[in-house]
DOPA-993496 format. One record per residue (C-alpha): residue in three letters; x, y, z. Coordinates in steps of 0.02 Angstrom, whole numbers, plus 32768, in hexadecimal, padded with zeros to 4 digits. Each point is the difference from the previous one (the first is absolute). Layout:
<recs>
ALAXYZ ...
</recs>
This chain:
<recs>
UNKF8A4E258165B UNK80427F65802A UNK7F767F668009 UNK7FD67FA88094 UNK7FFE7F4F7FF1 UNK7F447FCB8029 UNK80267F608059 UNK8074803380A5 UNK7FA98038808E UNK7F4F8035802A UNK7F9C80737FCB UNK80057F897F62 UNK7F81807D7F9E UNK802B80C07FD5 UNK7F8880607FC9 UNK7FF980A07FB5 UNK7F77806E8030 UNK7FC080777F6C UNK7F8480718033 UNK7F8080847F8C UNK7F6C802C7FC3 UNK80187FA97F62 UNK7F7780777FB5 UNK801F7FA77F8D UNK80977F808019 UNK806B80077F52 UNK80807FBD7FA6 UNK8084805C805C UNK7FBF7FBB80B2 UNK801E7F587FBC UNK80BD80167FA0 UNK802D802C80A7 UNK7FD27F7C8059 UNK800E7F8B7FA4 UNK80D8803F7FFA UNK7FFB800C80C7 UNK7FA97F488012 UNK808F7FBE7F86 UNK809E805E8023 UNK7FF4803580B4 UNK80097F978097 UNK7F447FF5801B UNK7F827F697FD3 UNK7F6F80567FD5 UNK7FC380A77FF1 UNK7F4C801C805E UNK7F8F80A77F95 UNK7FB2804080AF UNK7F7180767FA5 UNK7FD78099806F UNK7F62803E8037 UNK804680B18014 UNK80B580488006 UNK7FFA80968095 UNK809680587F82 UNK7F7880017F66 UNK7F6780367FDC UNK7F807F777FD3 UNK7F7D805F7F8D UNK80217F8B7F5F UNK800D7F6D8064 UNK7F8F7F827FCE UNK7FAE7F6E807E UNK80577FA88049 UNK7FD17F557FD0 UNK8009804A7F5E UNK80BD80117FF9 UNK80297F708050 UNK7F9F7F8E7F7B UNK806880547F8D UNK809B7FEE8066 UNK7FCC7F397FF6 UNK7FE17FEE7F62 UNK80B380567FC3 UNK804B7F8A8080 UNK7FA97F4F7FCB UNK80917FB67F98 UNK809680258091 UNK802B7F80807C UNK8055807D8057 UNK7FB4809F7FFB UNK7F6180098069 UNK7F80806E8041 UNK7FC6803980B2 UNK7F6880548032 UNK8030801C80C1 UNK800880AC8007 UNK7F3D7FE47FD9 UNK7FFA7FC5809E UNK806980798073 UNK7FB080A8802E UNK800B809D7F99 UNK805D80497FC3 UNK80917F68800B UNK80BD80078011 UNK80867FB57FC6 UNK80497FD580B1 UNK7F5A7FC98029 UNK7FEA7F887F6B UNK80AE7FA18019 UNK7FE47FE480B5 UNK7F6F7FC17FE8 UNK80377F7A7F6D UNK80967FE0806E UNK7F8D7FD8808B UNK7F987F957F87 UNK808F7FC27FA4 UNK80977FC2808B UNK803E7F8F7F74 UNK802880927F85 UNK808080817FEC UNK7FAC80B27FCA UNK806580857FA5 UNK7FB580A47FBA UNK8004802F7F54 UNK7FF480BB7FDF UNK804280787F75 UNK808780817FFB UNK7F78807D800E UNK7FB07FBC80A5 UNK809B7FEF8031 UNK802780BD8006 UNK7F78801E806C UNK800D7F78807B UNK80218059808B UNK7F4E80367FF9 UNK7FB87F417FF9 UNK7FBF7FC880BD UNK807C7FB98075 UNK807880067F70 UNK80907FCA8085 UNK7FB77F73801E UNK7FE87FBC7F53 UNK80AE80217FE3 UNK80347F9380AA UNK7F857F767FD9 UNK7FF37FDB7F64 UNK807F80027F56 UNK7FC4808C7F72 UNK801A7FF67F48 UNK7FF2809F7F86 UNK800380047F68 UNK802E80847F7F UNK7F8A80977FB6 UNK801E80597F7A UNK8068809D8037 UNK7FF77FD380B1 UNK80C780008040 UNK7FE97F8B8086 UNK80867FEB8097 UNK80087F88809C UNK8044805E80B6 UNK80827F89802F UNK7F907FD280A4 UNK7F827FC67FA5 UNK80737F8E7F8C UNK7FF37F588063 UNK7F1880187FDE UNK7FE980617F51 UNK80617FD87F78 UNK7FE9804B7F51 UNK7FC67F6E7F61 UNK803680307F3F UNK7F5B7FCF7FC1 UNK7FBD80247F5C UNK7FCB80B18009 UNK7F49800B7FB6 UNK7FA980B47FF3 UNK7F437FDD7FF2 UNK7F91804B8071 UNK7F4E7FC2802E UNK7FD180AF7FFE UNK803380027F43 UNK7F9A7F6B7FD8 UNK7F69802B8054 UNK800B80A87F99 UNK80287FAB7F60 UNK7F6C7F9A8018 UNK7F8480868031 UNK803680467F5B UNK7FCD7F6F7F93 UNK80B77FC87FF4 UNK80327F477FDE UNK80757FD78091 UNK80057F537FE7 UNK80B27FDF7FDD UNK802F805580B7 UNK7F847F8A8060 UNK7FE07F4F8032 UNK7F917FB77F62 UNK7F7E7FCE8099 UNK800780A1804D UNK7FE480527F63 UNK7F717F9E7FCE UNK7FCC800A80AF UNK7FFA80C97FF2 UNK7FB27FFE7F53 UNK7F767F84803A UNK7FDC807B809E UNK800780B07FB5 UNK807380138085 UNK807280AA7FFC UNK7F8680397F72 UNK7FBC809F8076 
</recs>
């Protein structure tokens, strides 16, 4: 993917928009941002963490303030990976076509561009208004394991595919792991872990 320079023309900031639960964010959240934010044409990468996807259920999902403190605190040493709380603010359950136009209403002065994975990306069609996010607004996915992921050639110009690191860890695997009295440190942000340890969080 070839890099835009970021001083022709306006927009002059792109940002990526990364959106989850982040129940809990992880090691593998941040590997792959931290690639797009540094080898893709985009500035910064925002963490938008959801109150509720309508495609998932929500039974382990702890508060919301909960996981965005801990979506903060992995974030705190990146200039250029940040977090959002404004699907906090929207009604329920939130959107993703909903969420960018409302940061690019917020936001004139910044380019948006959707960051989904090769699994999302199989079941787009089913996302809301999923012809318009493709008309509006540029969409990076990235690779899954086992996911074979091709672009229709109509949609080439809007979604193109990223080689980024492919990193299989699941939040669903942690949050097991620590229920069972597992040490996951090594797979999460040392203030996240400590953060989880200090709660009891996942522990139930």
């Amino acid at each position: 993917m070839t890099k835009i320079s970021k001083k022709a023309g306006v927009p002059a900031v792109h940002i990526g928009i990364f959106s989850g639960s982040f129940n809990p964010i992880h090691a593998g959240h941040l590997i792959l941002a931290n690639y797009i934010s540094e080898f893709t044409p985009l500035d910064e990468v925002w963490f938008v963490v959801t109150p509720h996807n309508p495609l998932k259920e929500t039974d382990e999902l702890l508060d919301d303030d909960i996981r965005l403190e801990m979506t903060r605190l992995a974030l705190e040493e990146f200039d250029n990976i940040k977090v959002s709380d404004v699907e906090f603010h929207m009604p329920r359950p939130s959107y993703t076509i909903d969420t960018l136009t409302r940061l690019t209403n917020e936001h004139p002065d910044k380019d948006f561009t959707l960051i989904i994975g090769g699994d999302n990306w199989k079941k787009f069609q089913r996302w809301k208004e999923y012809k318009r996010l493709i008309s509006h607004y540029r969409i990076l996915v990235y690779p899954r394991m086992g996911e074979e992921m091709m672009i229709p050639e109509q949609f080439r110009a809007s979604v193109q595919l990223i080689q980024a690191p492919i990193v299989e860890i699941s939040s669903t695997f942690i949050r097991e792991s620590i229920r069972n009295g597992k040490n996951m440190r090594a797979f999460l942000p040392s203030k996240v872990y400590d953060f989880i340890v200090r709660k009891g969080l996942y522990r139930i």
